[in-house]
C-alpha positions in Angstrom: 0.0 0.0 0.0 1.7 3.3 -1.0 2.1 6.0 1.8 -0.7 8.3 0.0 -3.3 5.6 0.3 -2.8 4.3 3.5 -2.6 8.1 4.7 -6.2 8.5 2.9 -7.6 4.8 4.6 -6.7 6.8 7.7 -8.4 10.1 7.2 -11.6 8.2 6.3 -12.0 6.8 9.4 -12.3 10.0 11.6 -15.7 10.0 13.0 -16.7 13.5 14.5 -20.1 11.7 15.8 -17.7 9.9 18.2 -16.0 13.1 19.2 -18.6 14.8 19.5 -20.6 11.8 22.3 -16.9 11.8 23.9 -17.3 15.8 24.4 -21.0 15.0 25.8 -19.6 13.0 28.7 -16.5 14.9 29.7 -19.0 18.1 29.6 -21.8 16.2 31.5 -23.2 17.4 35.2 -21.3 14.5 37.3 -18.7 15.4 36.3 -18.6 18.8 37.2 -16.5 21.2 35.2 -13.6 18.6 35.9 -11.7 20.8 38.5 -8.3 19.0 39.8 -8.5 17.5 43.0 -12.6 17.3 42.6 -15.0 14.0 42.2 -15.7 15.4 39.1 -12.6 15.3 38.0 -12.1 11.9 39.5 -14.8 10.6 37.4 -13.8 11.8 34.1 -10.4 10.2 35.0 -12.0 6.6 35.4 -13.8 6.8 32.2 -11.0 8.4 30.6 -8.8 5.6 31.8 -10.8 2.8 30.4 -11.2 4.5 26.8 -7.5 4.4 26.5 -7.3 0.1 28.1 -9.7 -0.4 25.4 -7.4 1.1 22.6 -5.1 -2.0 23.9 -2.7 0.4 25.7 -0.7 0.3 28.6 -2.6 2.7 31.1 -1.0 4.1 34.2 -2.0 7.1 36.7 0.5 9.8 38.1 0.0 12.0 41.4 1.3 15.3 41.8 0.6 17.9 44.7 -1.3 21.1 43.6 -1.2 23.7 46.4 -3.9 26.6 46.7 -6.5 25.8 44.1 -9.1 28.6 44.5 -12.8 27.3 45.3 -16.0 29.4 45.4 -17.9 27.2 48.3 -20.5 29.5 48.2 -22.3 31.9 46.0 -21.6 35.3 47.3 -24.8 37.7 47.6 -23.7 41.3 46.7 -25.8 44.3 47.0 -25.3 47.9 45.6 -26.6 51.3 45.5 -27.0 54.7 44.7 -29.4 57.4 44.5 -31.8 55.6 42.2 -32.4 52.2 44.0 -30.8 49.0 45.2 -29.9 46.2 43.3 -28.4 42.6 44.0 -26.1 41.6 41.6 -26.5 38.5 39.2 -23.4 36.3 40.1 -21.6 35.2 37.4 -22.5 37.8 35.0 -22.6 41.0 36.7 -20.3 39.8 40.0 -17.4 37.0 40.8 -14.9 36.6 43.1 -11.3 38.0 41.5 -8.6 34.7 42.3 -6.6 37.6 44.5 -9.5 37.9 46.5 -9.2 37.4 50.4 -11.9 34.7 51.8 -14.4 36.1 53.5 -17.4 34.4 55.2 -19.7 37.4 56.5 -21.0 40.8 54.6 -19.2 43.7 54.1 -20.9 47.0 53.9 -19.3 50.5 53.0 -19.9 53.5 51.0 -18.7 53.8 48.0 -15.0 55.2 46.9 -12.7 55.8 44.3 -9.2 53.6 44.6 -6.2 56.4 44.4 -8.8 59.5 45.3 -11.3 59.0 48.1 -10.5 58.0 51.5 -10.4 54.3 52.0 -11.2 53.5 55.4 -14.8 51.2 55.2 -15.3 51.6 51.7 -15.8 49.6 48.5 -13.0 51.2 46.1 -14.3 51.1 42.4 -10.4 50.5 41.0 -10.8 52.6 37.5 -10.1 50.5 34.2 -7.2 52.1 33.5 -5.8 51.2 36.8 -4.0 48.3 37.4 -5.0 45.5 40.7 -1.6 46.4 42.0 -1.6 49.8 41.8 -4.9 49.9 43.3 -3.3 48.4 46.0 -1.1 51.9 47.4 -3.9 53.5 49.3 -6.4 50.5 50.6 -5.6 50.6 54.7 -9.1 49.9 56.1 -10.8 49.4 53.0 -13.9 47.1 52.7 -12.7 46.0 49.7 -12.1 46.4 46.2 -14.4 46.4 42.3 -12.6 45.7 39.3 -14.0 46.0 35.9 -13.5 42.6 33.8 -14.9 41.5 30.0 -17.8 39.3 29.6 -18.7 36.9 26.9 -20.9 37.6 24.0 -23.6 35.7 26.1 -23.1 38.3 29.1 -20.8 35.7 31.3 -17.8 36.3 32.7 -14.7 34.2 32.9 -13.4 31.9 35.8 -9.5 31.5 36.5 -8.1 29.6 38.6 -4.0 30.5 38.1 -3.7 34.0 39.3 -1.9 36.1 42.1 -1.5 35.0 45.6 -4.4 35.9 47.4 -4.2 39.9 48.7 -5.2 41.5 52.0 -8.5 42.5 50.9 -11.9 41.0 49.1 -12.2 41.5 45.6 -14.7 41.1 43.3 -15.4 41.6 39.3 -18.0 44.0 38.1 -19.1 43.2 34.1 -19.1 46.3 32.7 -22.1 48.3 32.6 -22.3 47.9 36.3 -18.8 49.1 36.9 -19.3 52.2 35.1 -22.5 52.7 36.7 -21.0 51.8 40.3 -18.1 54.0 38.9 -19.9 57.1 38.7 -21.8 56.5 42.0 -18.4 56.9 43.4 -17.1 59.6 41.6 -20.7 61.4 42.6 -20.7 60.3 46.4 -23.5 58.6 46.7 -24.0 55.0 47.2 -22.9 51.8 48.9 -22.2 48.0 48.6 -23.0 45.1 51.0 -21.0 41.8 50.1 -18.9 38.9 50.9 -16.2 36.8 48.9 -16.2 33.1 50.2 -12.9 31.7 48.2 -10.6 29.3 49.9 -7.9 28.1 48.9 -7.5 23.9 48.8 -4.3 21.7 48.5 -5.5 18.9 46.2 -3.8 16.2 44.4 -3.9 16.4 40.6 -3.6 13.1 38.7 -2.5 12.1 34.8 -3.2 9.7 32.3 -0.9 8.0 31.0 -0.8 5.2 28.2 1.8 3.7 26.0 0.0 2.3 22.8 3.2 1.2 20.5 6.2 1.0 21.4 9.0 2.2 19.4 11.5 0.8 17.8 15.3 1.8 18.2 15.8 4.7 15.9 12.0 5.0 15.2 10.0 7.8 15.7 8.0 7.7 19.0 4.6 10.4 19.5 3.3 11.7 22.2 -0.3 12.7 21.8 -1.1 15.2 24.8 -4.3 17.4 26.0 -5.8 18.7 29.6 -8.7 17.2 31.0 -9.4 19.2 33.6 -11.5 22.3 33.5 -12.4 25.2 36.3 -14.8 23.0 37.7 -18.4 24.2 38.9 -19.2 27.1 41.1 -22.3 26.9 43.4 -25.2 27.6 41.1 -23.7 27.2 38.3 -22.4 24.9 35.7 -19.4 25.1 33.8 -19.7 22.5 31.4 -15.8 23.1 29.8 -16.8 22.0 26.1 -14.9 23.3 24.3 -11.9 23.9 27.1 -10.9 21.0 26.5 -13.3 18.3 26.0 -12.5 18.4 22.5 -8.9 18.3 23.0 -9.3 15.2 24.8 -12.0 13.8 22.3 -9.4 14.6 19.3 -6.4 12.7 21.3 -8.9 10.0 21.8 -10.3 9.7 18.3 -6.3 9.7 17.3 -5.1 7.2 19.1 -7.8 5.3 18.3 -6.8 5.4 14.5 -3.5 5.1 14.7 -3.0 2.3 17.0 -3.5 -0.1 14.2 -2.3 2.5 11.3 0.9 4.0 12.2 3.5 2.5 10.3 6.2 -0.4 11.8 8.3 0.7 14.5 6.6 4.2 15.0 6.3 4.5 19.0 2.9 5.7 20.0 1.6 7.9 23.7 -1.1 9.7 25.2 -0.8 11.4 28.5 -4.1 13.4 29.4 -3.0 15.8 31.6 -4.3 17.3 34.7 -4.0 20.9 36.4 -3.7 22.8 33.4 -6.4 25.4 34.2 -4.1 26.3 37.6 -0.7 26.6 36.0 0.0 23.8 33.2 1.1 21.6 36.6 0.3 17.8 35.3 2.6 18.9 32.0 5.5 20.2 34.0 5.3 17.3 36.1 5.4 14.6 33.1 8.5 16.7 31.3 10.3 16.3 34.1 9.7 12.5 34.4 10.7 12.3 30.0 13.7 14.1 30.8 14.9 12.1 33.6 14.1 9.5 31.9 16.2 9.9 28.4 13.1 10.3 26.1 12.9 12.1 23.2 8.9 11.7 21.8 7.6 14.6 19.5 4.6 16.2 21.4 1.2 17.0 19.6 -1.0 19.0 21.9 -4.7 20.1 21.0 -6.1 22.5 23.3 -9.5 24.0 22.1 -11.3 21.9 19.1 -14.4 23.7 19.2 -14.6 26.0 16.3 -12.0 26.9 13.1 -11.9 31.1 12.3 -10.1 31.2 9.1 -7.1 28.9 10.7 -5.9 26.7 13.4 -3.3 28.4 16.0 0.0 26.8 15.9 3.2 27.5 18.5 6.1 25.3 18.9 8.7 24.9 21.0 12.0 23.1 21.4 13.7 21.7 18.5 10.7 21.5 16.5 11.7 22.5 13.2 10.8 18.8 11.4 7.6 18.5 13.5 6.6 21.9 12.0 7.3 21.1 8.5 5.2 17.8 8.5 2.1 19.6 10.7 2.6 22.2 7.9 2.4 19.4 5.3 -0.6 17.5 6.8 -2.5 20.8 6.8 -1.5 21.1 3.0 -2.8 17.3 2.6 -5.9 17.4 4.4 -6.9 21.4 3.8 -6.3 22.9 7.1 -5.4 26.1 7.2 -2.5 27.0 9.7 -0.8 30.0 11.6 1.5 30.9 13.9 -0.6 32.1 17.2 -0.4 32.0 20.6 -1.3 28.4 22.4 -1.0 28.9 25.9 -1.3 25.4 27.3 0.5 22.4 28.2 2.8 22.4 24.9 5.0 25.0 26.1 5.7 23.0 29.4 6.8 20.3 26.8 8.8 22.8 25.0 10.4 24.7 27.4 11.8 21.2 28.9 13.8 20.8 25.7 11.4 18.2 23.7 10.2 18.9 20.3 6.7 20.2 20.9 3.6 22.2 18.8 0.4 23.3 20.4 -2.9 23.6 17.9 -5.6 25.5 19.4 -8.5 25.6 17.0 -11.2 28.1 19.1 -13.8 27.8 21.9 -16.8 29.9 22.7 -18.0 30.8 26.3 -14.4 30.6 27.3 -14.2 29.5 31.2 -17.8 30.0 31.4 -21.5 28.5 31.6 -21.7 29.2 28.1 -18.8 26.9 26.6 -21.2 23.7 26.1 -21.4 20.8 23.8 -23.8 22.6 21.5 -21.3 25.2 20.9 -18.3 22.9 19.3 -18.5 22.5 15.5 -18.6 19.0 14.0 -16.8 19.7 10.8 -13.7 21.4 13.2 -13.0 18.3 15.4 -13.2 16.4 12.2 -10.4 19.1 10.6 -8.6 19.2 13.9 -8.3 15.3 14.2 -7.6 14.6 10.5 -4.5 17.0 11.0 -3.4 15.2 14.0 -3.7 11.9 12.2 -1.7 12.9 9.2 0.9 14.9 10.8 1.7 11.7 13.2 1.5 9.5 10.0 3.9 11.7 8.3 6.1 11.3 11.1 6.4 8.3 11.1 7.2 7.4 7.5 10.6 8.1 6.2 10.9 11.2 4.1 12.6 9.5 1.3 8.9 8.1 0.5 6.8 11.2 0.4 6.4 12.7 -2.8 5.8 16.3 -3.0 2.6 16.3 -4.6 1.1 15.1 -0.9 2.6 18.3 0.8 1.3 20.7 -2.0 -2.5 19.5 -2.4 -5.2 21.7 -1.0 
């Protein structure tokens, strides 16, 4: 069978209906949102696990500490007002707790000020957008607390993170922002106050990866290493998180992958998957697992996929490490199977791969509702997991198959 059809056998079988019920699960409510160290995440984990023993590969687990994971364990009621009316806050859209935030349990309620102008004793400071959190910071002794403007979604939510500054001194929250202009100019005016609380703690968890050898390599041969995060932000009380497209998809592309290339990589091409944990709170699992390749001599070329969920013009491509070749066949593979590529930021577990030395590229192909109630399964496009996992497929493929044999017509057809 010449490389060109056995490279087309492959791309037929890429079923986006089997993504796409993969997505469904990871995105499910017991699961949670998938936050490290949670049962939600623990349960994505076990069926994660025996996907990969049913592709036939070796599966192991790997703990690793994660210290001061941030947990809303209650949804905070927040009340403002000015010389119009009172109004409690929608959390989630027009409120959430900022990751600096200091936990606290009971209400807070002060007047309203601007940070840098007014006097801060027993007031809310309203920080101004242009001012940064640490700024804000100078001239706080006494203060109630402090209201930052931050972005929403173009469904009105706003974003969860969970990697952030150490905690500050004072309660913060997030104000979408209409309502931080409009709490804003109360403060500038004079008028007006705010009643509310920020219950945040901070949890040391353990985070745990996936880990499954599929082929093993032969000396000299190429050996892959097919990574993406399964953990998400995780639920807040009262709402759901569903982390669709962050990174369900990632995972449901590795899957999908492995799945095909188990039996169709060609002899003596190695073959992994780790699905990492701890992404969303510093790329942790990732770091961990370099360190382990490193120490242990290896030298795989890393695939990650982080955000499946919907192509705008072209998929996001970064590399790091030496990963010259691995560039020019993902750059081929796109050629081959129509995918258009660029060179954009992918901010995820690749550059933890990268950074330790191995030859690494991250493909980010979009997700909506980023971090929020809004990225669900409805929201990932069929036609881009197929794309996204058709490129995976032939780029490993391409690896894996001497360049001697590839004509050029493969690399050059749209």
């Amino acid at each position: 069978m010449t490389t060109r059809t056995a490279l087309a056998d492959l791309l037929d079988q890429v079923s986006a209906d089997r993504m796409a019920a993969t997505i469904a699960i990871l995105a499910s409510d017991p699961l949670a949102g998938r936050r490290v160290g949670s049962a939600g995440g623990a349960a994505a984990r076990a069926w994660l696990v025996d996907q990969l023993t049913a592709l036939g590969g070796e599966v192991r687990t790997e703990d690793f500490p994660v210290r001061a994971v941030p947990q809303v364990y209650e949804a905070p009621r927040v009340t403002w007002a000015d010389g119009f009316g009172s109004e409690e806050l929608v959390f989630g859209r027009q409120v959430a707790i900022h990751p600096a935030s200091a936990d606290t349990t009971h209400p807070r309620r002060g007047a309203l000020g601007v940070a840098g102008t007014d006097d801060p004793a027993r007031r809310w400071l309203v920080v101004p957008a242009e001012m940064s959190l640490f700024d804000a910071y100078r001239d706080t002794q006494g203060a109630a607390g402090l209201l930052i403007r931050r972005p929403v979604d173009v469904e009105g939510w706003q974003f969860t993170m969970l990697a952030g500054p150490d905690p500050g001194p004072l309660p913060v929250l997030t104000l979408d922002p209409d309502t931080h202009h409009a709490v804003l100019a109360a403060a500038t005016a004079g008028d007006g106050w705010l009643d509310g609380a920020t219950p945040l703690r901070r949890d040391d968890v353990t985070g745990t990866n996936i880990h499954a050898r599929v082929r093993q390599p032969r000396a000299g041969g190429v050996d892959l290493l097919l990574t993406a995060h399964y953990d998400g932000v995780g639920d807040h009380p009262g709402l759901r998180l569903p982390a669709a497209s962050d990174n369900a998809t990632g995972v449901a592309v590795v899957l999908e992958t492995a799945r095909i290339l188990a039996a169709g990589l060609p002899a003596g091409a190695g073959l992994s998957v780790a699905l990492l944990d701890g992404e969303e709170i510093g790329a942790l699992g990732s770091a961990h697992h370099a360190t382990q390749l490193r120490a242990e001599g290896a030298a795989p070329l890393v695939i990650n996929v982080d955000g499946a969920g919907r192509l705008d013009r072209a998929a996001a491509v970064e590399a790091g490490g030496p990963a010259h070749r691995l560039l020019a066949l993902l750059d081929q593979a796109g050629r081959h199977t129509g995918v258009p590529l660029m060179a954009g930021p992918v901010a995820s577990d690749n550059r933890r791969y990268g950074g330790a030395g191995f030859a690494a590229v991250g493909i980010g192909a979009g997700m909506g509702g980023y971090h929020s109630p809004a990225d669900t399964p409805d929201k990932v496009d069929p036609a881009t997991l197929a794309a996204i996992a058709r490129l995976v497929v032939a780029t490993a493929h391409l690896a894996a198959t001497a360049p001697a044999t590839l004509s050029s017509p493969i690399g050059d057809q749209r």
